[in-house]
C-alpha positions as CSV (number, residue, x, y, z in Angstrom):
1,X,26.0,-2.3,22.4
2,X,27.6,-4.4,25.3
3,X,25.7,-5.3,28.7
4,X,26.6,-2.7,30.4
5,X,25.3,0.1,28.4
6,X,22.0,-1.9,27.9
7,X,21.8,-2.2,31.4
8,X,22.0,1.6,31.8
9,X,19.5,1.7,29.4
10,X,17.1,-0.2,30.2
11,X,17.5,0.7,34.4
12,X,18.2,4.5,34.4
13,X,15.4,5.7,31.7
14,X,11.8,5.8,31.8
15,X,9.8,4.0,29.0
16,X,8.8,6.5,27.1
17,X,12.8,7.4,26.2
18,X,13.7,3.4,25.8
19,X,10.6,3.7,23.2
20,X,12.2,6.2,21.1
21,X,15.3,3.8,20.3
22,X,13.5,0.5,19.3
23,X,14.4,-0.4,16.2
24,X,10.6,0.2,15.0
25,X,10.9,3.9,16.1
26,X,14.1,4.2,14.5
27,X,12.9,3.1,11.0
28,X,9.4,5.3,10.9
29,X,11.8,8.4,11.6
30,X,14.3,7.3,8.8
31,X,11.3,6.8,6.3
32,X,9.7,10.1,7.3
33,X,13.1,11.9,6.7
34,X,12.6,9.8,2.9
35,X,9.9,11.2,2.6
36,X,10.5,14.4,3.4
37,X,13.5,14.6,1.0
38,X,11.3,12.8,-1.9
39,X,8.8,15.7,-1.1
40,X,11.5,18.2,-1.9
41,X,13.0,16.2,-5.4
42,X,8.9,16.1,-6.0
43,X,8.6,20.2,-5.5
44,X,11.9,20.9,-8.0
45,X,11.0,18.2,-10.3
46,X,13.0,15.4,-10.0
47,X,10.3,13.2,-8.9
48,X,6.8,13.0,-10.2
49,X,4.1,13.5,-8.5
50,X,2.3,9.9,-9.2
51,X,5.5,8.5,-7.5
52,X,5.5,10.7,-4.3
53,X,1.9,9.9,-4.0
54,X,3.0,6.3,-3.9
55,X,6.0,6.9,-1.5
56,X,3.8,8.9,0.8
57,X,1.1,5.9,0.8
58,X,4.0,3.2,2.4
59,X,2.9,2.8,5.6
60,X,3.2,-0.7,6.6
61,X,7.7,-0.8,7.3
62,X,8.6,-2.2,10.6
63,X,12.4,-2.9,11.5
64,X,11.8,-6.7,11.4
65,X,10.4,-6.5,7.8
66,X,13.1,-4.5,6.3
């Protein structure tokens, strides 16, 4: 991203809309799309149910960490 964008970023929108790009905010979404598609292998059988239990219990990913 250059300057200029980040500084239309960061001047022209209010908090709440700068929250929804952090990195952070970025990777919960991602996982929770994971999730949702392990949810769907897990319903036709392609993942078992002990395994999406596990995937379901990760709750501790941050952008920094990954």
């Amino acid at each position: 991203m250059d300057n200029l964008q980040c500084y239309v970023q960061t001047r022209y929108s209010y908090p709440e809309m700068r929250a929804i790009w952090t990195e952070d905010s970025k990777v919960r979404r991602m996982v929770q799309l994971e999730i949702l598609a392990c949810e769907i292998w897990a319903k036709l059988g392609y993942i078992p149910q002990k395994a999406l239990n596990q995937i379901q219990s990760v709750t501790s990913l941050n952008a920094q960490r990954i």
